[in-house]
C-alpha positions, 0 to 999 in steps of 0.5 A: 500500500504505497501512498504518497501522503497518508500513512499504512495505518490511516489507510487501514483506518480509512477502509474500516471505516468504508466496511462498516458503512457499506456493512450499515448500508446493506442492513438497511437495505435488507432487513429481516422480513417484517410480515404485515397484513395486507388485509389492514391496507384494504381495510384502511380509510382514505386518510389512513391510505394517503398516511401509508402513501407517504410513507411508503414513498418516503420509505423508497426515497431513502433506499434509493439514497441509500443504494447510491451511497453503497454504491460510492462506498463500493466504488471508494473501496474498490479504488483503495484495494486495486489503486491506493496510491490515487486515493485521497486526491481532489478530483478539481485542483489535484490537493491532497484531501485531509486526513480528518475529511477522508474519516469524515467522508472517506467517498470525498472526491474534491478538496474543502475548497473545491468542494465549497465551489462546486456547491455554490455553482450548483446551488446557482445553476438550480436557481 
């Protein structure tokens, strides 16, 4: 694991850190079967169903959020297991990612200030 300025046990630290979330992740996604009666839906009133449709629709919002983010942690893990030495880069400006962001967020691909940028032309491209 040659790296040009994060240290062997950093690295190890960083891939831990990427296993539980993905471990997180995949819990979240596949929880053990909860049975429940689809009699109770047929039966439920109107404002009953509307509360059981929001839900339910919040409830594939969050897996497809989650979904993504396995995906990253994946994708983030992959690249530290075949190409360490590219990991921790800024995708933008080519800086090193500090240490305490990459435990924060170890699927940071941009730098603080690269990444405040990026914010802010996304947040004026959706006005």
């Amino acid at each position: 694991m040659n790296h040009d300025f994060l240290k062997p046990n950093e690295l190890l630290n960083i891939k831990s850190i990427l296993v539980t979330r993905i471990e997180d992740c995949e819990a979240f996604l596949n929880p053990d079967p909860v049975f429940s009666s689809d009699t109770d839906n047929m039966m439920a009133d109107v404002l009953d169903r509307a509360v059981l449709e929001g839900e339910r629709q919040t409830d594939q919002n969050t897996r497809t959020r989650a979904k993504h983010k396995l995906a990253q942690l994946k994708g983030t893990l992959r690249v530290l297991d075949t190409e360490p030495a590219e990991y921790g880069y800024c995708n933008s400006c080519g800086v090193e990612i500090e240490y305490d962001r990459l435990q924060t967020v170890p699927t940071a691909g941009y730098c603080i200030d690269c990444q405040g940028l990026k914010e802010m032309k996304e947040k004026q491209n959706a006005q």
